[in-house]
PyMOL CGO cylinders between C-alpha atoms (Angstrom):
from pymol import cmd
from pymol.cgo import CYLINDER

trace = [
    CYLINDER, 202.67, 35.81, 35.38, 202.33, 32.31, 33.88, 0.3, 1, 1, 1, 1, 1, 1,
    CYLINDER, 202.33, 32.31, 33.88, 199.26, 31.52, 31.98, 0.3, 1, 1, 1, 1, 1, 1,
    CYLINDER, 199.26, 31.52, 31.98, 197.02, 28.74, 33.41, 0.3, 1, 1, 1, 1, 1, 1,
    CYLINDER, 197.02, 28.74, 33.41, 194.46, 28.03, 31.58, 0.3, 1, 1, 1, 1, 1, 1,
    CYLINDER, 194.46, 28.03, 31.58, 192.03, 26.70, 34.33, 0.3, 1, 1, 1, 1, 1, 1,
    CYLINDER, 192.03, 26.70, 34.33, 193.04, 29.94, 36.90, 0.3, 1, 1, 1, 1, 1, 1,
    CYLINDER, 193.04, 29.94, 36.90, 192.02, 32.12, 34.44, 0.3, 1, 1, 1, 1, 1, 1,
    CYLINDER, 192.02, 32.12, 34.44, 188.81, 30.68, 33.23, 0.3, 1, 1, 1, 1, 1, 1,
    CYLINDER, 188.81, 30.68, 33.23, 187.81, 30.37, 36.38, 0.3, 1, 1, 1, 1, 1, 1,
    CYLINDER, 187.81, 30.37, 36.38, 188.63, 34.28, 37.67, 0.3, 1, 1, 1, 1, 1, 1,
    CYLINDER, 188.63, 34.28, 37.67, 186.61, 34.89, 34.15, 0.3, 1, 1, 1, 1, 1, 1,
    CYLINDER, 186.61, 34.89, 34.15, 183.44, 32.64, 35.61, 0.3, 1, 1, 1, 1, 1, 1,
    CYLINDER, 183.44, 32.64, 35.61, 183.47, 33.73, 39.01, 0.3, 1, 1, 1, 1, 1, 1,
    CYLINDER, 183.47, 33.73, 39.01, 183.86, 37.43, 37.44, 0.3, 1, 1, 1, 1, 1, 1,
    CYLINDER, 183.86, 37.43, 37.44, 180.95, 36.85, 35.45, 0.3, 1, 1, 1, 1, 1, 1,
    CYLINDER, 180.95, 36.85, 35.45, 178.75, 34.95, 38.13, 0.3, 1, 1, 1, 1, 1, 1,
    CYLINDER, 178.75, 34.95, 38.13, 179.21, 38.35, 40.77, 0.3, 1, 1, 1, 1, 1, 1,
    CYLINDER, 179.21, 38.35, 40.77, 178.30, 40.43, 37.98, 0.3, 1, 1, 1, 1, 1, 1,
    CYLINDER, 178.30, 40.43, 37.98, 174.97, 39.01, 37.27, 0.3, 1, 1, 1, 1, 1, 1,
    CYLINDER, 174.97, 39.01, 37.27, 174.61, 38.57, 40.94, 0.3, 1, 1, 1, 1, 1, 1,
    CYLINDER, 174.61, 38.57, 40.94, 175.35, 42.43, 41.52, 0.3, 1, 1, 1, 1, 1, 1,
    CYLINDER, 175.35, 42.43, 41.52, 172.62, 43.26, 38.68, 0.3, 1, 1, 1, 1, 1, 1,
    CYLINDER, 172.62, 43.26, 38.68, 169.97, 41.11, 40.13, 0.3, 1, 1, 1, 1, 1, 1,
    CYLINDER, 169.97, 41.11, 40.13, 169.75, 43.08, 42.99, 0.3, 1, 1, 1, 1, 1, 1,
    CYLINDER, 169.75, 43.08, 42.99, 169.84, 46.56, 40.42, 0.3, 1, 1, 1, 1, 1, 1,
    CYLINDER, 169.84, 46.56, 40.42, 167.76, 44.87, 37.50, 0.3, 1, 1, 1, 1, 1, 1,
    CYLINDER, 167.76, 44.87, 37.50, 166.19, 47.23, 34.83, 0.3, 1, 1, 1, 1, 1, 1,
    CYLINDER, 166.19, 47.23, 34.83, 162.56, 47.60, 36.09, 0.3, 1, 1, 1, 1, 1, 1,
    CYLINDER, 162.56, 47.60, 36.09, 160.21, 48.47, 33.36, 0.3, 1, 1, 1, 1, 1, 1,
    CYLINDER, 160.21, 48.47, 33.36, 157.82, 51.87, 33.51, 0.3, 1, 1, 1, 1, 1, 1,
    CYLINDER, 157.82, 51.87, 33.51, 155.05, 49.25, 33.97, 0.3, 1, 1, 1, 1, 1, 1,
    CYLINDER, 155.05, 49.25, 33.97, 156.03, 48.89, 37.55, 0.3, 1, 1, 1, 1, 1, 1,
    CYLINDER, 156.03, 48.89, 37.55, 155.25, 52.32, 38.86, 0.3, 1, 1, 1, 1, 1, 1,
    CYLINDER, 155.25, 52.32, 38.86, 153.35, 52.23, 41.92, 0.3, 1, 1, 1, 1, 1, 1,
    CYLINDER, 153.35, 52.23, 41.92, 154.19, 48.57, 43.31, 0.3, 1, 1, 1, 1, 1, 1,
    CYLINDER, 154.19, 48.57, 43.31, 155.89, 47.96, 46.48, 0.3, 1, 1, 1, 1, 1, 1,
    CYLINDER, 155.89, 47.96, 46.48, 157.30, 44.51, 46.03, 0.3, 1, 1, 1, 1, 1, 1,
    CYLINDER, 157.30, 44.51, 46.03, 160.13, 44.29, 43.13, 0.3, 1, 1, 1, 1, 1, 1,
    CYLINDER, 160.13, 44.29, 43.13, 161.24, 40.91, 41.75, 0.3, 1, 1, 1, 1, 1, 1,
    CYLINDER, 161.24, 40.91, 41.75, 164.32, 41.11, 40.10, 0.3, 1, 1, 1, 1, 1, 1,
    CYLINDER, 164.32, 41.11, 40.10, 164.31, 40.30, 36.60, 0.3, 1, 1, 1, 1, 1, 1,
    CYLINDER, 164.31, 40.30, 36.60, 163.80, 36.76, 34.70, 0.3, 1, 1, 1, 1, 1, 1,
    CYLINDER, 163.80, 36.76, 34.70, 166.94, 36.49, 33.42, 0.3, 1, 1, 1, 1, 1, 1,
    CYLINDER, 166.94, 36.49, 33.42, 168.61, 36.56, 36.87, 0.3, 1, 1, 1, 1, 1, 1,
    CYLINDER, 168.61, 36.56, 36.87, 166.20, 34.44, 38.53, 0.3, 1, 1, 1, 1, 1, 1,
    CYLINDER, 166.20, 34.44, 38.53, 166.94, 31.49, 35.96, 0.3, 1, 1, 1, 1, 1, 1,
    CYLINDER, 166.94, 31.49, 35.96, 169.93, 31.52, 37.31, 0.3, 1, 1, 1, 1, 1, 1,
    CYLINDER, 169.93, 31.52, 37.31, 169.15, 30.98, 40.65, 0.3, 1, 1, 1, 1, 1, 1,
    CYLINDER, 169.15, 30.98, 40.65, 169.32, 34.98, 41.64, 0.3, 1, 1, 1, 1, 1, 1,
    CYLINDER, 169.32, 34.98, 41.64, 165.93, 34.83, 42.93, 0.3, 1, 1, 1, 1, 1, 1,
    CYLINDER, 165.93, 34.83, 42.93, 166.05, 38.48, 44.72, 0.3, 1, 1, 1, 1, 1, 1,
    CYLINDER, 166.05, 38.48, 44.72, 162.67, 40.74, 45.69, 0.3, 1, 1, 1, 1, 1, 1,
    CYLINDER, 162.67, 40.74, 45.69, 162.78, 43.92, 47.03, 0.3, 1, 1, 1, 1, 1, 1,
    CYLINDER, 162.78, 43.92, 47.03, 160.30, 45.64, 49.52, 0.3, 1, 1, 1, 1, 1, 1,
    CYLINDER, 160.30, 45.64, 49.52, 160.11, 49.38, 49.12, 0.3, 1, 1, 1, 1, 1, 1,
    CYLINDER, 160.11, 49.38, 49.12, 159.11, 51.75, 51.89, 0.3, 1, 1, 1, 1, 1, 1,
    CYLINDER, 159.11, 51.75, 51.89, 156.96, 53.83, 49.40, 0.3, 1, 1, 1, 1, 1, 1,
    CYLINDER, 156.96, 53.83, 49.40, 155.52, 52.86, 45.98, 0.3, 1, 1, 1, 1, 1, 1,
    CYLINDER, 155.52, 52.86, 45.98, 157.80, 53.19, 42.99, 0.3, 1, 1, 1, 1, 1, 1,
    CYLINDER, 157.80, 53.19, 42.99, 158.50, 56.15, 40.96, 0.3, 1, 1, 1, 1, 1, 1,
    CYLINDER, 158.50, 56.15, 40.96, 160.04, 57.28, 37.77, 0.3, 1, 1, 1, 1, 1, 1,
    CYLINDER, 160.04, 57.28, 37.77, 162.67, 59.07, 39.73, 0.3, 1, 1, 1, 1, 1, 1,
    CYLINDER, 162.67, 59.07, 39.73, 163.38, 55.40, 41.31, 0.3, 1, 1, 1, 1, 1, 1,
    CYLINDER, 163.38, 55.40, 41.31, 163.35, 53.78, 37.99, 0.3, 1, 1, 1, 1, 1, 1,
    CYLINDER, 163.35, 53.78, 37.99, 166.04, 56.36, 36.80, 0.3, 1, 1, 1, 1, 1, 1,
    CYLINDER, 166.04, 56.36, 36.80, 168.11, 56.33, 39.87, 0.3, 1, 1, 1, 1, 1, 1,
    CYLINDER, 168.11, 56.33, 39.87, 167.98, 52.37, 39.83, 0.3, 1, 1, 1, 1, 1, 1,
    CYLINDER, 167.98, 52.37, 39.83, 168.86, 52.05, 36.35, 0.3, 1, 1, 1, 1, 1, 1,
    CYLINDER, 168.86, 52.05, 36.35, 171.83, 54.51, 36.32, 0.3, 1, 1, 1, 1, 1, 1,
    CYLINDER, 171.83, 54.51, 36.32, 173.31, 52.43, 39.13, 0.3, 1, 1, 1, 1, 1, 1,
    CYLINDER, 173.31, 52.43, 39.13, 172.99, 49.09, 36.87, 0.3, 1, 1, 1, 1, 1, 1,
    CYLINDER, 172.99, 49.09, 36.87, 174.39, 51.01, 34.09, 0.3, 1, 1, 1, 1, 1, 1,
    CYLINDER, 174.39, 51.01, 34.09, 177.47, 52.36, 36.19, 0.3, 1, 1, 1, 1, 1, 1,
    CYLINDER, 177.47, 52.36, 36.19, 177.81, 48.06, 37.51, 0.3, 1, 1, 1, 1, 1, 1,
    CYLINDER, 177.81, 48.06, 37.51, 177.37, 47.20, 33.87, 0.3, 1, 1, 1, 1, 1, 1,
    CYLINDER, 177.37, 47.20, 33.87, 180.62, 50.20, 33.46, 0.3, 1, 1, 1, 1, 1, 1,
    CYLINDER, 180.62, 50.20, 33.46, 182.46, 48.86, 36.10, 0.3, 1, 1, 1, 1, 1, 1,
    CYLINDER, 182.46, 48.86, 36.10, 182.29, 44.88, 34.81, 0.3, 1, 1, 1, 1, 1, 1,
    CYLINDER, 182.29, 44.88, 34.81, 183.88, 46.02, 31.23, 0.3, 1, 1, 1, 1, 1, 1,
    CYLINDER, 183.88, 46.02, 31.23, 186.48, 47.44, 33.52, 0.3, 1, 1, 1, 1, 1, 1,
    CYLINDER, 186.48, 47.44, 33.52, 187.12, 44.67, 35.57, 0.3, 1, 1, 1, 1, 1, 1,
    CYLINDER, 187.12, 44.67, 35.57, 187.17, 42.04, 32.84, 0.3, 1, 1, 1, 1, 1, 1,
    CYLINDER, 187.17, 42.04, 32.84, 189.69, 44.20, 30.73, 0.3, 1, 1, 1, 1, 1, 1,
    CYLINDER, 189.69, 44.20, 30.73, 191.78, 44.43, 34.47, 0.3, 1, 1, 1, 1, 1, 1,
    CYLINDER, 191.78, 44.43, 34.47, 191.73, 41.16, 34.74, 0.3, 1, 1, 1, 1, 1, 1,
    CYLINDER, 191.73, 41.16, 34.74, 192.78, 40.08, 30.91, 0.3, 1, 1, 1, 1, 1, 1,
    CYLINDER, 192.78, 40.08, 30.91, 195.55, 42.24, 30.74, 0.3, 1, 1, 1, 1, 1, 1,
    CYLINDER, 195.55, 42.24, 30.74, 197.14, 41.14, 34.55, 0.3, 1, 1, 1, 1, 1, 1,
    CYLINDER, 197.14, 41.14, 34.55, 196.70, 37.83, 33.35, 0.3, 1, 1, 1, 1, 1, 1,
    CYLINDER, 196.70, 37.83, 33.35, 198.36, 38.77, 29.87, 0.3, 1, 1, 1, 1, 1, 1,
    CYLINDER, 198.36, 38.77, 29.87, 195.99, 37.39, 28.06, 0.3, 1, 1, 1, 1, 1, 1,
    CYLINDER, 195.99, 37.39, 28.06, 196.06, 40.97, 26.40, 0.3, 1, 1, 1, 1, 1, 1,
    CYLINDER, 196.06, 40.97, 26.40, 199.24, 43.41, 26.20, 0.3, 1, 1, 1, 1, 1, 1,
    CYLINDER, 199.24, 43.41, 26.20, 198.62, 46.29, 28.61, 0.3, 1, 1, 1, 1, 1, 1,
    CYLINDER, 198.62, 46.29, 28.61, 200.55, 48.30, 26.19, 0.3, 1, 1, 1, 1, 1, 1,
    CYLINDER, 200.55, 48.30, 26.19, 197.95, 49.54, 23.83, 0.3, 1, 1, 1, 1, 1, 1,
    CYLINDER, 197.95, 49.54, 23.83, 200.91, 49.68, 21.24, 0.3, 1, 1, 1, 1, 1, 1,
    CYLINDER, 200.91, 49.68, 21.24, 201.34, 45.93, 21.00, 0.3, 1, 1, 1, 1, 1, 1,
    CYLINDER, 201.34, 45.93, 21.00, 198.11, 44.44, 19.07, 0.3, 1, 1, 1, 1, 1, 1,
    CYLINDER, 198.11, 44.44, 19.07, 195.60, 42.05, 20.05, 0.3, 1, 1, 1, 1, 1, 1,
    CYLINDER, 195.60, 42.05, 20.05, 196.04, 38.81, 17.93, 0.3, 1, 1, 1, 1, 1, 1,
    CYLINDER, 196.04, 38.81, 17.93, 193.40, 38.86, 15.44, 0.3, 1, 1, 1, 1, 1, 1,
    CYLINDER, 193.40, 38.86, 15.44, 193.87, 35.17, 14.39, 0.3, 1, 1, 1, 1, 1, 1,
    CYLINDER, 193.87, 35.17, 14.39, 192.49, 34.26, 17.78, 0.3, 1, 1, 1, 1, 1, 1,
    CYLINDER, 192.49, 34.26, 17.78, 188.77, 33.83, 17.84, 0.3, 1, 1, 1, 1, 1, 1,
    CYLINDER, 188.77, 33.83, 17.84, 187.32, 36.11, 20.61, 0.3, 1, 1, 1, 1, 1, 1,
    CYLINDER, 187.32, 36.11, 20.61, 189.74, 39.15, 19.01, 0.3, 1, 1, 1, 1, 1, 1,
    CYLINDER, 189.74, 39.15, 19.01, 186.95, 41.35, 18.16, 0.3, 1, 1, 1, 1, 1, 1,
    CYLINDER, 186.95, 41.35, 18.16, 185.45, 41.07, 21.40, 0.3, 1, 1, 1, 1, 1, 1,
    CYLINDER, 185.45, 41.07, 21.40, 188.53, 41.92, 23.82, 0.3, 1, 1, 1, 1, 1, 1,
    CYLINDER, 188.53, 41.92, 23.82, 188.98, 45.21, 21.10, 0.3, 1, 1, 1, 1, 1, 1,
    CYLINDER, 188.98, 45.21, 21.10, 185.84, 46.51, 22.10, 0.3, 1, 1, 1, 1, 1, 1,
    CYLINDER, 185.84, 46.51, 22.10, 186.13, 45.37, 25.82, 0.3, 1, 1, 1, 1, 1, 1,
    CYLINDER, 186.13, 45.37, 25.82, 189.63, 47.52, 25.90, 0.3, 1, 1, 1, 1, 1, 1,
    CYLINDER, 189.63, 47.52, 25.90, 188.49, 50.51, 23.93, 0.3, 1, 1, 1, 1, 1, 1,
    CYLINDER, 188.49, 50.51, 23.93, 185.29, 50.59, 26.15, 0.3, 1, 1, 1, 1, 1, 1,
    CYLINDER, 185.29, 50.59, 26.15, 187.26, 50.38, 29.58, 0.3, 1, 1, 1, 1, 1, 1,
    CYLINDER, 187.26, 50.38, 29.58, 189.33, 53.03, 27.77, 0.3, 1, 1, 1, 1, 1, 1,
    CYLINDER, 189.33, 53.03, 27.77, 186.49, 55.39, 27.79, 0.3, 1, 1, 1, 1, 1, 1,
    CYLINDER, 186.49, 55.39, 27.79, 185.01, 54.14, 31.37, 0.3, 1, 1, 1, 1, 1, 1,
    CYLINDER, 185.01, 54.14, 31.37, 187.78, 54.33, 33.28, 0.3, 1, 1, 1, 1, 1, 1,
    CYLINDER, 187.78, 54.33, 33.28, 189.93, 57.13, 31.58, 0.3, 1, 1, 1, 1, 1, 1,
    CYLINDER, 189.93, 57.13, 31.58, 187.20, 59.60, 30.89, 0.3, 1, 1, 1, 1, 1, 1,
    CYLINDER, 187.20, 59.60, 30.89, 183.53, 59.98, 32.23, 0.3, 1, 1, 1, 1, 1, 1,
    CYLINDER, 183.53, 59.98, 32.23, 182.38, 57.28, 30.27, 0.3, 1, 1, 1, 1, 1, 1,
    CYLINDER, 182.38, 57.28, 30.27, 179.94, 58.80, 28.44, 0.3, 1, 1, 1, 1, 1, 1,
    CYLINDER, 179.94, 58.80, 28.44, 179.21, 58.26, 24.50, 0.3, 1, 1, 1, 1, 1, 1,
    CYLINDER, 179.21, 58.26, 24.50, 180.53, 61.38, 22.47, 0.3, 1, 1, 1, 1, 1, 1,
    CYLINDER, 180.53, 61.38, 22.47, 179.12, 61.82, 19.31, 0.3, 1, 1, 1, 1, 1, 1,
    CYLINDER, 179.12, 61.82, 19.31, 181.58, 64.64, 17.87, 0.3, 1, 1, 1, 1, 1, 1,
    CYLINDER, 181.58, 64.64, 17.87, 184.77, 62.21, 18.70, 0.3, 1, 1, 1, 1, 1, 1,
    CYLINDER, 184.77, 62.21, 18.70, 185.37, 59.94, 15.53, 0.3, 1, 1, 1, 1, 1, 1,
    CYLINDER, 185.37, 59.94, 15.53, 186.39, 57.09, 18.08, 0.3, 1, 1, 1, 1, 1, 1,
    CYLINDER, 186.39, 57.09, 18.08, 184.02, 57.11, 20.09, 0.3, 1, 1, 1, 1, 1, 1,
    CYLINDER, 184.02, 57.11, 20.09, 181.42, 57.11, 16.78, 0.3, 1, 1, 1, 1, 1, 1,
    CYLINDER, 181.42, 57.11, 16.78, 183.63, 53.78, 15.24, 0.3, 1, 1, 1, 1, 1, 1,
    CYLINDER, 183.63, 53.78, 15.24, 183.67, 51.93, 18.56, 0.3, 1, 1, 1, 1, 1, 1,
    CYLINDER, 183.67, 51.93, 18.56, 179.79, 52.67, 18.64, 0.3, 1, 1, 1, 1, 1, 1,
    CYLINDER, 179.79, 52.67, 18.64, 179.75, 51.18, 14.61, 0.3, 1, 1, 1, 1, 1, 1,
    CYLINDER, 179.75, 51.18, 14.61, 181.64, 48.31, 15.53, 0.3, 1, 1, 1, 1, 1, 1,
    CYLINDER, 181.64, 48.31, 15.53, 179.57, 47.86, 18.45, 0.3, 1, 1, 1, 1, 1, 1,
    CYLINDER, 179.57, 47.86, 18.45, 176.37, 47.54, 16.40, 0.3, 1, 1, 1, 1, 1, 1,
    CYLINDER, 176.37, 47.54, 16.40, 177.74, 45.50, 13.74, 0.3, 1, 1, 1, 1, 1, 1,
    CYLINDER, 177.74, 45.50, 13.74, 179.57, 42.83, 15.70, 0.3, 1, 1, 1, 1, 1, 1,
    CYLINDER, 179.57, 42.83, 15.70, 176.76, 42.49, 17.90, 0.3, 1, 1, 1, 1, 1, 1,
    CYLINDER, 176.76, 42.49, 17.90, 174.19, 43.04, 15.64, 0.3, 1, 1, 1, 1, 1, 1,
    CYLINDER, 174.19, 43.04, 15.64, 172.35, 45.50, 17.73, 0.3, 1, 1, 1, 1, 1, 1,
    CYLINDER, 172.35, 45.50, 17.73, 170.30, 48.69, 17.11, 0.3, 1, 1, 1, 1, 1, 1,
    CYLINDER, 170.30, 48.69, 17.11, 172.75, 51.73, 17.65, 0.3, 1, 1, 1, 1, 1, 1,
    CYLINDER, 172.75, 51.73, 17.65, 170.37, 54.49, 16.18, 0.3, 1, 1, 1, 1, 1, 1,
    CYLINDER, 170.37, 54.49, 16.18, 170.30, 57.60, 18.64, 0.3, 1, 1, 1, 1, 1, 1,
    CYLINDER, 170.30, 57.60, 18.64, 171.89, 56.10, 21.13, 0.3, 1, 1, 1, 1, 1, 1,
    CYLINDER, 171.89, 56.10, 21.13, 173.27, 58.11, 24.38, 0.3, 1, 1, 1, 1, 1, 1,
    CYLINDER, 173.27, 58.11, 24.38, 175.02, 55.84, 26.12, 0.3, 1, 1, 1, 1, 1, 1,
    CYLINDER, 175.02, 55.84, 26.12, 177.25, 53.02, 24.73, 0.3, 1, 1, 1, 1, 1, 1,
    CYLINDER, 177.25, 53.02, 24.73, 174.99, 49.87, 24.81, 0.3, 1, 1, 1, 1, 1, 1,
    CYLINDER, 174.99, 49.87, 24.81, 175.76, 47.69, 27.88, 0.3, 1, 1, 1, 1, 1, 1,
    CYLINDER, 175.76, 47.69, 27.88, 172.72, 46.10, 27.49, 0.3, 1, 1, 1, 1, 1, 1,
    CYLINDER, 172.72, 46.10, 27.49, 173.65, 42.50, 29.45, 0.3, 1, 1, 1, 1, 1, 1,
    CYLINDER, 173.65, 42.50, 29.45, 171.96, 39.39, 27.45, 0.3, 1, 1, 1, 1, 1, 1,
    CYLINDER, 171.96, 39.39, 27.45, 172.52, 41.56, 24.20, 0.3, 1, 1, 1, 1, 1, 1,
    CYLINDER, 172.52, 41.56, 24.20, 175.71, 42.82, 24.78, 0.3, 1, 1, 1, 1, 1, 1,
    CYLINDER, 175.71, 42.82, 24.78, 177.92, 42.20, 27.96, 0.3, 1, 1, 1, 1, 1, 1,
    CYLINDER, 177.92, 42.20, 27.96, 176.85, 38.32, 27.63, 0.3, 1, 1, 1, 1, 1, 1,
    CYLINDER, 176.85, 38.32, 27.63, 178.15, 37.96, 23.85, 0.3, 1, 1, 1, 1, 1, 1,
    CYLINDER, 178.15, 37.96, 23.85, 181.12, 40.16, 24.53, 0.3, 1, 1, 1, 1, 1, 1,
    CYLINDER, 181.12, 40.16, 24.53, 182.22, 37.88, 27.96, 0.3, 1, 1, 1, 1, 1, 1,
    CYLINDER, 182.22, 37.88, 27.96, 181.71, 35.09, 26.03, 0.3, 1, 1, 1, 1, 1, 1,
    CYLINDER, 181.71, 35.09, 26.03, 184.16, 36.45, 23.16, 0.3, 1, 1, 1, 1, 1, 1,
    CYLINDER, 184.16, 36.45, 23.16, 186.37, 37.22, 25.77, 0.3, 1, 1, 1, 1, 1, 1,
    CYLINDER, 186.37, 37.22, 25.77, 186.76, 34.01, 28.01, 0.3, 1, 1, 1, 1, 1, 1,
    CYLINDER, 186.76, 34.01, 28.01, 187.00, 32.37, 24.76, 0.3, 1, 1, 1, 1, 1, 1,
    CYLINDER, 187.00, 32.37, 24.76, 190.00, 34.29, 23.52, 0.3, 1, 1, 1, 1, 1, 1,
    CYLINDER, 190.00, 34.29, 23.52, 191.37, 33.95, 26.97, 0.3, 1, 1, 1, 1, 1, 1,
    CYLINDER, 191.37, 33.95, 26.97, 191.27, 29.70, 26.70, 0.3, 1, 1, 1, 1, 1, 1,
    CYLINDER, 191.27, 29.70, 26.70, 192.88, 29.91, 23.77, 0.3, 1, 1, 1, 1, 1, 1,
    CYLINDER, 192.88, 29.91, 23.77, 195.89, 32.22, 24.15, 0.3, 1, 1, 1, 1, 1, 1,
    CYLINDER, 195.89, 32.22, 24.15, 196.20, 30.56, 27.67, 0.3, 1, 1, 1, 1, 1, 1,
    CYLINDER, 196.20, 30.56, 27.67, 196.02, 26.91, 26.41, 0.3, 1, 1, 1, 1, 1, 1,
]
cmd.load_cgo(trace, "trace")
């Protein structure tokens, strides 16, 4: 498939721009809101123009909470694997995992962890495995490139301002270069 650079930063943006529209309406809701009624989604959505609410038949509870931020977690999941889809059909990065990523390319870092994450999301259950040694580097790397706290973590971080943002970023900008 040919490489335009303008197609393919725009599939990234409009990628990106249904993501955060998706998590507005699933935002991480804080313990604090326990007993409301009326929801707004979070600030970070809203300054970009996701200005969502949400009416709930009973008051919030922790099981809500939980339920609501699995689901965001499981989006969060499903946008690493979408934006590693969507990189490698546009060749930006060689579905064959035995053919390297270029490393002179700014971005590099970023796509490695966005492949070895949709690696573990959609060829295994996802979930962070302390006793495998690559699951433990990818979490390392993780914390060091994105200079985040990793320390008894569960999950792999998919935190989206922290994480997913600076990763996308890494990404599209990889993707503009090796499609310029």
């Amino acid at each position: 498939m040919e490489n335009n650079s303008e197609d393919i930063l725009s599939l990234l943006d409009n990628l990106w721009m249904n993501f955060k529209n998706c998590r507005a309406h699933f935002p991480a809701i804080s313990n604090t809101m326990i007993g409301q009624k009326i929801i707004p989604t979070a600030p970070y959505y809203i300054a970009d123009g996701f200005q969502v609410s949400f009416v709930l038949s009973e008051p919030l509870d922790q099981s809500k909470i939980d339920k609501m931020h699995e689901i965001g977690h499981w989006i969060n999941e499903n946008f690493v694997i979408r934006l590693c889809a969507l990189l490698e059909s546009r060749g930006i990065i060689p579905k064959d995992e035995s053919k390297k990523i270029d490393q002179n390319v700014e971005g590099w870092k970023d796509i490695d962890l966005v492949r070895r994450l949709r690696n573990y999301f959609a060829h295994s259950s996802g979930k962070y495995n302390p006793s495998k040694n690559e699951h433990v580097k990818t979490m390392e790397v993780l914390g060091k490139h994105l200079n985040i706290d990793i320390d008894g973590r569960e999950n792999f971080p998919l935190m989206i301002d922290t994480v997913l943002e600076p990763l996308f970023k890494g990404c599209r900008k990889y993707a503009e270069t090796k499609s310029a």
